[in-house]
Residue, then its C-alpha position, 0 to 999 in steps of 0.5 A: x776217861x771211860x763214858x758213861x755205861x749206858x744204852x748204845x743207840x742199838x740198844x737204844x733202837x732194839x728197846x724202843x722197836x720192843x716198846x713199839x710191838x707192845x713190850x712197853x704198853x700202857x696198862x689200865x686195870x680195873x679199879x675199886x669205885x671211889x667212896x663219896x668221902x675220899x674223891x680219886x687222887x692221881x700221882x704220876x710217880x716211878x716205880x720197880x715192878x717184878x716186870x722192871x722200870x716203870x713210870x705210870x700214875x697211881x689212883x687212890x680209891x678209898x682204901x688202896x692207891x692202885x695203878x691205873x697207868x704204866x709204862x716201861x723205862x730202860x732204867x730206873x727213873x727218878x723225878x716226874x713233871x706234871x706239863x701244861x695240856x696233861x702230858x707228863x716228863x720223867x727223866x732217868x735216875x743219875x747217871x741217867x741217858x733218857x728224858x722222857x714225855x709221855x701221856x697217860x690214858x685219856x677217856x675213850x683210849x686204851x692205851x697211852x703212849x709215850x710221845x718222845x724221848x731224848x737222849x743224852x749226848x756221849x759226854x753227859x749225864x741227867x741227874x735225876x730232875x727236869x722242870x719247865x719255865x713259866x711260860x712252858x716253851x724251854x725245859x731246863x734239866x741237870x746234868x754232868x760233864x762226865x770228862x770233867x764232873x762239871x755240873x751243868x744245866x741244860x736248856x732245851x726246847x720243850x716242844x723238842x725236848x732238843x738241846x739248845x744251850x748249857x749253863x755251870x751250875x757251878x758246883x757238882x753233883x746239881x740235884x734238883x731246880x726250882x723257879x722263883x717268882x721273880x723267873x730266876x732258877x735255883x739249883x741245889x749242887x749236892x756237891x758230892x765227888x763221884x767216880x764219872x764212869x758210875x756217877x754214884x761211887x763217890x771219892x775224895x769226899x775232902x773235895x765236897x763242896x755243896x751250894x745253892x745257886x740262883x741263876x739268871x734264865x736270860x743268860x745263865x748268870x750267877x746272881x747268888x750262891x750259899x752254902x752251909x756251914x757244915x761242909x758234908x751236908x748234900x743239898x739234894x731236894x726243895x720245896x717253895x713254903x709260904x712266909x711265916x709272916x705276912x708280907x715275909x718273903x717266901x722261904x725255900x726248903x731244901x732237904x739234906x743228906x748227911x756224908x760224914x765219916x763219923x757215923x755218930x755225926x751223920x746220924x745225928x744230922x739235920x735233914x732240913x734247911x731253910x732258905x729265905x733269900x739271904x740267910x741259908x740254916x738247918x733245923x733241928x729235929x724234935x727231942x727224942x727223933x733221930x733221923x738217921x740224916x738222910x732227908x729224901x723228897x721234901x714238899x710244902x704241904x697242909x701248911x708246912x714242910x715235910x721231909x721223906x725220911x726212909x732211914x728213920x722210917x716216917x715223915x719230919x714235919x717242921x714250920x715255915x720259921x723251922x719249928x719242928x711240928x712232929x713225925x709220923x709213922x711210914x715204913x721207907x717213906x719217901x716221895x712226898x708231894x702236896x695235892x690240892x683239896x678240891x673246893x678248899x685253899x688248903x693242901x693234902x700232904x701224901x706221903x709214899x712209903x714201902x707198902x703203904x702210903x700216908x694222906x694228911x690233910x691240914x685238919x689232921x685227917x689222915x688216910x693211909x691207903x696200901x701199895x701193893x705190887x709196886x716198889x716206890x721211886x723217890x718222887x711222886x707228882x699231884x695230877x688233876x682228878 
């Protein structure tokens, strides 16, 4: 079976010596000065840029999020984690060969870098996601067995970004991971069947099998595995929301891509499932909105979860016991993500669309600074101002 069409360690040597000469530095443009209202907000995010791939971080000041850091990447990148001491991760977009670390501009530099990168071996692939333990010594990342489409989890040493071990997530096709409190992993298995050689041509679609999994991160033990009733819904993204009751356990949700043939039924598709620990259920979108069914990031922000829907053009909000809340407006939206308000409990939701981006706080303030020049990723990731 033909491997996964990636960079050949040439290719691979040639790239990072044109990164080295300065092909692939940082930039950090001048920027407007922030109002006294609307303090900077930094999001480390991915982009396409008319000079290609890019990772970086965006600065909102007043009226436009601007980029104040980018870095150039073989290929498209997907989703971005936020370290401990202010380095950041990014991975390539499935099927994907990189794992990146990376630094932006520090007070004092110039330029940042990028400290390491990781490759994946012949027989696999990344899938988009990377997350770290609690106590940040071990990255776990999902990943695809290309000889046999097996979804797997790799465990690997976050000082080295190396490989140390591999779990089944058993399933295909796993998307992203989160932690629970109590220190087990869940792990979305979109469980869509793809050709290995792209890894995004899909086939046999009669053999779609998506789950949710809770894995034990001692031993990569299966403690649980859900599933939906409707067999072509993908579970692809999730967020960790608050209880809606106090002293109910915290509730998982996870957004969903429609896979039917009929293009009624994958319209008219639920984009949201709810997780409480035993049950797994979709929501309904409010009367009269139709979202296309394709649900893209997904975030717990201002107090309820949000859903990136660029099919349907805008944000679905629903509470934490599934309520649908309302829509709003955004061209393409998708990365979603929640930014703490300084001096506040509450969160800001910020919303990255086509040209513009839309900031929600839980008072229902609302911002909607523009995005020129860059072409928006999926994820988008708060950084401390």
């Amino acid at each position: 079976m033909r491997k996964l069409d990636a960079l050949t360690k040439l290719q691979r040597r040639q790239w990072l010596a044109l990164a080295a000469a300065g092909a692939s530095t940082w930039l950090k443009p001048a920027l407007a000065a922030a109002t006294a209202t609307a303090p900077p907000q930094q999001l480390a995010a991915a982009w396409e840029a008319a000079q290609g791939y890019q990772v970086g971080v965006l600065a909102y000041h007043g009226t436009a999020l601007q980029v104040s850091a980018a870095l150039d990447v073989p290929t498209r990148a997907h989703g971005v984690w936020a370290e401990r001491g202010g380095s950041l991760l990014a991975v390539a977009r499935r099927p994907g060969d990189w794992l990146l670390r990376w630094r932006p501009v520090s007070e004092g530099e110039s330029q940042g870098k990028a400290i390491a990168w990781a490759w994946a071996e012949p027989d696999r692939a990344f899938n988009g996601h990377v997350i770290a333990s609690a106590d940040g010594k071990t990255l776990y990342t999902t990943e695809t067995n290309l000889e046999t489409g097996e979804g797997l989890v790799g465990v690997r040493d976050a000082a080295t970004l190396e490989k140390s071990g591999e779990w089944p997530s058993h399933g295909m096709d796993p998307h992203e991971l989160l932690l629970d409190d109590d220190g087990s992993l869940v792990v979305a298995n979109g469980g869509i069947p793809a050709l290995p050689e792209t890894g995004r041509l899909k086939i046999h679609m009669e053999r779609m099998d998506a789950s949710l999994v809770r894995l034990d991160t001692r031993s990569g033990a299966l403690l649980g595995q859900w599933r939906l009733a409707d067999k072509r819904l993908s579970l692809r993204h999730m967020a960790w929301g608050r209880a809606p009751a106090a002293g109910g356990p915290r509730v998982l949700g996870i957004a969903l891509q429609a896979e039917h043939e009929d293009s009624a039924a994958k319209t008219g598709a639920p984009v949201l499932a709810l997780f409480d620990g035993r049950t797994l259920r979709t929501c309904d979108a409010g009367a009269g909105h139709v979202l296309a069914g394709y649900g893209g990031d997904i975030a717990w922000a201002a107090g309820a979860f949000a859903v990136g829907c660029p099919r349907a053009n805008g944000v679905a909000v629903w509470q934490a016991d599934g309520r649908w809340t309302g829509f709003f407006p955004l061209q393409e939206a998708c990365a979603v993500t929640s930014a703490p308000v300084a001096g506040r409990a509450d969160t800001t939701l910020w919303a990255g669309g086509r040209f513009a981006a839309l900031a929600r706080d839980g008072a229902g303030r609302t911002a909607s600074p523009t995005l020129a020049n860059v072409r928006l990723d999926n994820h988008w990731a708060p950084l401390a101002g």
